[in-house]
N, C-alpha and C positions, 0 to 999 in steps of 0.2 A: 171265722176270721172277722176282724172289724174292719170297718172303713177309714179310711187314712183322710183326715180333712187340712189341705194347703189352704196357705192364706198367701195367695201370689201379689195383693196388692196391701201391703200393709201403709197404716197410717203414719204418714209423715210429718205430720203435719205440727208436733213436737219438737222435733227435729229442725224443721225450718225456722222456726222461733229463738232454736235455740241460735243457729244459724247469724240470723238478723242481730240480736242479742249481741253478738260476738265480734261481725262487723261494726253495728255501732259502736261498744269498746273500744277497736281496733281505731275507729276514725277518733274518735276522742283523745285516744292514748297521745295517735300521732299528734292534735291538734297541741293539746298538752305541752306534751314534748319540744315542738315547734316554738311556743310561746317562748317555754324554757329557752331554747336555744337563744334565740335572739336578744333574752333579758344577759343571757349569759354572754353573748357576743357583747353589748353594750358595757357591761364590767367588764369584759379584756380589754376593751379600746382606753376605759377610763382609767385602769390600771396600769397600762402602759404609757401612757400621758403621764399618770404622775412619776411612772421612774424615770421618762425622760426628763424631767424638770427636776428629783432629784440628783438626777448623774450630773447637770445643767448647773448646777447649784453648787455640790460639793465639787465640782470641777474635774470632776469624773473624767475618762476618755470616753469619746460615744463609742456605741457596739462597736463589731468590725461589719464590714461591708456585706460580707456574706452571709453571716447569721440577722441582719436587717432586712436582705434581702427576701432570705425563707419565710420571714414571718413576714411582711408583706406578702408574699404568694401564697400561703397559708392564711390571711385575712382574705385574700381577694378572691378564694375559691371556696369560706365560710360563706361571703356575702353571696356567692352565687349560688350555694346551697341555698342558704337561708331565702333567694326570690326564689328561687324552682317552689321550695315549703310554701310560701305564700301565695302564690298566684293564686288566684279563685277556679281553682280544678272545676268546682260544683256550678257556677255559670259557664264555664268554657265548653264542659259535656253536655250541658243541659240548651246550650246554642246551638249547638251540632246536632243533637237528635233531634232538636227543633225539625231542622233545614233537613233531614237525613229522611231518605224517603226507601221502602222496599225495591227501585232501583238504580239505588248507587250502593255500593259495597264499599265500606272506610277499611283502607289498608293499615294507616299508619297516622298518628297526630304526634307532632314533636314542635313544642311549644322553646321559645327563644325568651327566657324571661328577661336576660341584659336589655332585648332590646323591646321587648310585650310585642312579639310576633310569632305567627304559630301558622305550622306547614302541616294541610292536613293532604295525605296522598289517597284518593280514592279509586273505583272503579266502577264503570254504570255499562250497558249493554252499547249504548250510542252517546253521539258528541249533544244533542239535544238534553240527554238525560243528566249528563254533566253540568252543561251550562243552566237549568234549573234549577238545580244544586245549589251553584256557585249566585243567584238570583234569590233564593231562600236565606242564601246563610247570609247576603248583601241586609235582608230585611233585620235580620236579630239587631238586638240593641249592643250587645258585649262587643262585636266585631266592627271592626273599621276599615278601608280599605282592601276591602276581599275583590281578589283578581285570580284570574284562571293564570298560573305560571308556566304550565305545561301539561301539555298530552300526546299520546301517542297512542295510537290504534295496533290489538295485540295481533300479529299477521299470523304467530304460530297456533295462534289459538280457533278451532271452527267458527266458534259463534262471532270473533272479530271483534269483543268488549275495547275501550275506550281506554288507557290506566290517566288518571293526570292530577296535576300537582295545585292545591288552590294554596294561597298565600294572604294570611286577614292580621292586620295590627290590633290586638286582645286592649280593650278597654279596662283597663284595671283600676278605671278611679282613684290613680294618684295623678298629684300634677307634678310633673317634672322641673 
């Protein structure tokens, strides 16, 4: 009988390449895409400017109310796409794991781009471990007015972990 030879740790390491490969792709396609969008949002605005002025012109009747109205609500939920697309994701994560330490546990980030503010909801073992946190992320450059909004101690939990809410206005390098 022969000997049966497993190979229980195969090389990966191909694979992960390809991996990376794939992700970058992915980021580019989206950035791509983004660009597009926004060149393309810029022609609708401009294209709609000129049929107003020729409906204006040939003395047209303006739209009706309610078909204005949709496409205003429909322009004003592209442009809030189009900031979510924009925001600088890659300095906002790259602040955070700054500030982010093996004891605080990040639950949740939910970035506000109407208004460039971002809730990040964490969890750390103690209220000390927290407020160091909310002391690191004060240090980064992207963040502005980072403030602990809330916490609350888990009573169902043994170990008695902290959960709480920081709240930082995201420096996005435009001027308003």
């Amino acid at each position: 009988m022969r000997a049966v030879s497993l190979d229980f740790e195969r090389g990966s390491r191909r694979i992960a390449w390809l991996g990376w490969g794939l992700l970058a792709l992915a980021v580019a396609t989206a950035g791509v895409l983004a660009a597009h969008f926004v060149s393309l949002q810029a022609q609708l605005e401009l294209a709609e400017s000129r049929v107003a002025r020729l409906q204006l012109r040939a003395g047209g009747a303006p739209p009706d109310a309610k078909a204005a109205r949709q496409r205003t609500e429909e322009l004003q939920r592209a442009r809030m796409v189009s900031r979510q697309l924009t925001l600088p994701w890659g300095t906002l994560f790259e602040s955070i794991e700054k500030a982010a330490t093996s004891r605080v546990a990040l639950l949740g980030l939910q970035p506000d781009a109407a208004q460039s503010v971002v809730r990040i909801t964490a969890q750390s073992r103690d209220l000390s471990d927290a407020l160091e946190f909310v002391r690191r992320l004060e240090a980064t450059r992207r963040l502005r007015g980072v403030h602990l909004a809330s916490h609350q101690i888990q009573e169902q939990d043994p170990q008695r972990p902290v959960r709480f809410v920081v709240i930082a206005v995201l420096d996005t390098g435009r001027k308003s």
